[in-house]
N, C-alpha and C positions, 0 to 999 in steps of 0.2 A: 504494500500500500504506500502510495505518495504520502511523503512528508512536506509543512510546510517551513521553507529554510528561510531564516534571513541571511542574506549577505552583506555585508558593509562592504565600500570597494569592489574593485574585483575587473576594470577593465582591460587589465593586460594581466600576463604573467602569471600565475599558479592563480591568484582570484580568477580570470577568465578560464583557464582552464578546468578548474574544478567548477562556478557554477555553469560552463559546456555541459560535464558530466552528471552534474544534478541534473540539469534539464534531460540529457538523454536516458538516465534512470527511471523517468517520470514523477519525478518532483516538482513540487513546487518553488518558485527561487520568487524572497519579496528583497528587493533592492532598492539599495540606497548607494551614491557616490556624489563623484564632484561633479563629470557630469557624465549624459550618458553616452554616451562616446560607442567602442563597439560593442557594447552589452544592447543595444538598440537594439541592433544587428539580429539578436538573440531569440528578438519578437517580447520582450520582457519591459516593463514599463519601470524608468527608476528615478525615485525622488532623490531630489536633492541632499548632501549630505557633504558635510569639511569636517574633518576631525579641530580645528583649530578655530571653528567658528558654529556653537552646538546651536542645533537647531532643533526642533520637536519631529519626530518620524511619524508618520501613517503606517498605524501595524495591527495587522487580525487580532483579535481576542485571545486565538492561540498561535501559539509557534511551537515546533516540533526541535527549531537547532537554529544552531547561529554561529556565525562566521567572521570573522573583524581580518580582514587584508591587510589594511592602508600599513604604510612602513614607511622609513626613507634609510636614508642610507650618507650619512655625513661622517669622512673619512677623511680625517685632519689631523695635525702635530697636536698632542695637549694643549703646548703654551698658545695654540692657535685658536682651539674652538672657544668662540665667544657665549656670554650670556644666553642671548639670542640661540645659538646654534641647539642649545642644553634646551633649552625650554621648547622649541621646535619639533624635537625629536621626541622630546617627553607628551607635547603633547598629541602627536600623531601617533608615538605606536604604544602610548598605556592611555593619558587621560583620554583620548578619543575613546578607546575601547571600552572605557570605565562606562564614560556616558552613555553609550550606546546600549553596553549592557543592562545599564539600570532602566533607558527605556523599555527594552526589551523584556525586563525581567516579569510583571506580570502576564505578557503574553506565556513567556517561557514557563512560569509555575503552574498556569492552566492546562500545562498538557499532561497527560500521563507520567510520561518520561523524557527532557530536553535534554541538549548537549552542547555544551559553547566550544568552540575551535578560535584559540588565538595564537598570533606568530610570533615566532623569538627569533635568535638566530645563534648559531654556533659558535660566535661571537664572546656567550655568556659563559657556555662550557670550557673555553679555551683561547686564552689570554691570547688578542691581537693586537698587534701595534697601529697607531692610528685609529683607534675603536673606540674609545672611551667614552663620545658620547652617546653613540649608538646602544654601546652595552647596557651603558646606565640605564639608559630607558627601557629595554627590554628586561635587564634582571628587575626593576621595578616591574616591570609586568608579569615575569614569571614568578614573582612572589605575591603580586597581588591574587595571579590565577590558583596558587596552593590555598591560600586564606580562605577565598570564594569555594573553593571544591571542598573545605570543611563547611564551611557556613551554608552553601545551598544544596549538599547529600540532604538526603538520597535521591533525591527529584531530579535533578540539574546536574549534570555532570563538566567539569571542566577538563577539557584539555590543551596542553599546548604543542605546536609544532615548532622545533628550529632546525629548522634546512642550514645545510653550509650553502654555499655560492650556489648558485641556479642559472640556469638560461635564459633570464627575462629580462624586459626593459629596462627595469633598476638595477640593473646589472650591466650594462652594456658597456660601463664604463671602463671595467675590471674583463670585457671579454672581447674590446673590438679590435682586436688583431689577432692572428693567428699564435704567433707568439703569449699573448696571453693568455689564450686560452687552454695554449698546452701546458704552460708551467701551470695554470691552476688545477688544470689536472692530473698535475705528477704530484702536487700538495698535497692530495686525497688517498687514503691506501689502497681505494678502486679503484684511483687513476680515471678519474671521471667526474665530470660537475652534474649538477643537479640538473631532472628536468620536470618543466610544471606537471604535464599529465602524470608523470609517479606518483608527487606528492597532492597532485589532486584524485587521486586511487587512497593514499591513506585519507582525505580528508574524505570520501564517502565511506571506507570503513568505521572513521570516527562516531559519523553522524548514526551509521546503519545497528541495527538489533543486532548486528553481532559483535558491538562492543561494551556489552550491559557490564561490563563488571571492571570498567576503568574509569577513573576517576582521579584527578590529582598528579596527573604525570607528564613529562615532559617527555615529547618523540623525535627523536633523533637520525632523520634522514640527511647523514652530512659526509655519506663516502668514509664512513668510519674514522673521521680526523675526531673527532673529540674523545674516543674513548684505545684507538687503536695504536699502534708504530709495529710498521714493515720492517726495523731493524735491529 
């Protein structure tokens, strides 16, 4: 039976990928972004929505799971990143999320059983240079996501995902030469960078009735760099 998902985000990169996948599963996908861009494309109608400027969402009564994309990706010297850069980042990839969830949440408690999906990145596993303020903001979110998967069991399940490097838009910058692409993927024990339809495979698993009995945990699609060494 179709579920109904929300999406925050989602028009390039693992968000378009995975709600592609929702849609071909026979799901429901209610969206919200910045704008609609190719999620249009979709045939899927999507409200308005800034992580950095909150607005009030149009949402069913119930929601079955929910999804928060939006990220950015600011890769700078410490003595570099400014004020601005920190609050930026905090508030696109946790306060955003935060909001959005709390809209979300009494659609989310009216269902039987919901699931939230939110993103981190490998970043937080595994100390990188030039990351600092990226990290901060996403360890701030993988610890707001532990807190929440106590406070909203049994009904609501919280999970997060942190992909290493991926092949998408927010990434092109670390991928647009050939050269680059391969050292990043001699950086991986699989010798290989991420791609959206995978981890949009785990994020239908997330959502789907065969993952009733997780709850609280971070998933680690990163080419084995955060937990492995080939030497």
């Amino acid at each position: 039976m179709g579920k109904k998902i929300l999406c925050i985000g989602g028009n390039r990169g693992i968000g378009y990928a995975s709600i592609k996948a929702l849609l071909e599963e026979g799901h429901e996908v209610i969206s919200a972004a910045r704008t609609s861009g190719p999620l249009a494309d979709l045939g899927i109608q999507v409200q308005p929505f800034d992580a950095e400027n909150n607005r009030p969402l149009e949402l069913p009564p119930v929601l079955d799971g929910m999804v928060y994309f939006p990220g950015s990706i600011t890769l700078k010297p410490f003595h570099r990143i400014s004020e601005e850069d920190f609050l930026h980042d905090f508030r696109v990839n946790c306060l955003g999320a935060a909001m959005a969830l709390q809209a979300a949440l009494p659609a989310l408690k009216a269902a039987p059983r919901a699931s939230v999906i939110l993103f981190s990145t490998v970043a937080c596993a595994q100390g990188m240079a030039m990351h600092a303020s990226i990290s901060a903001a996403k360890g701030a979110l993988e610890g707001m996501a532990l807190a929440l998967s106590a406070e909203l069991a049994p009904k609501i399940q919280i999970h997060v995902i942190a992909p290493s490097l991926t092949d998408t838009p927010l990434a092109q910058m670390l991928l647009n030469t050939d050269a680059k692409r391969e050292a990043a993927a001699k950086r991986h024990p699989l010798q290989q960078i991420g791609k959206p339809e995978d981890i949009a495979k785990l994020v239908l698993f997330l959502l789907g009735d065969h993952a009733q009995f997780f709850t609280g945990q971070i998933f680690r699609p990163d080419g084995g760099l955060s937990s492995v060494r080939t030497f």
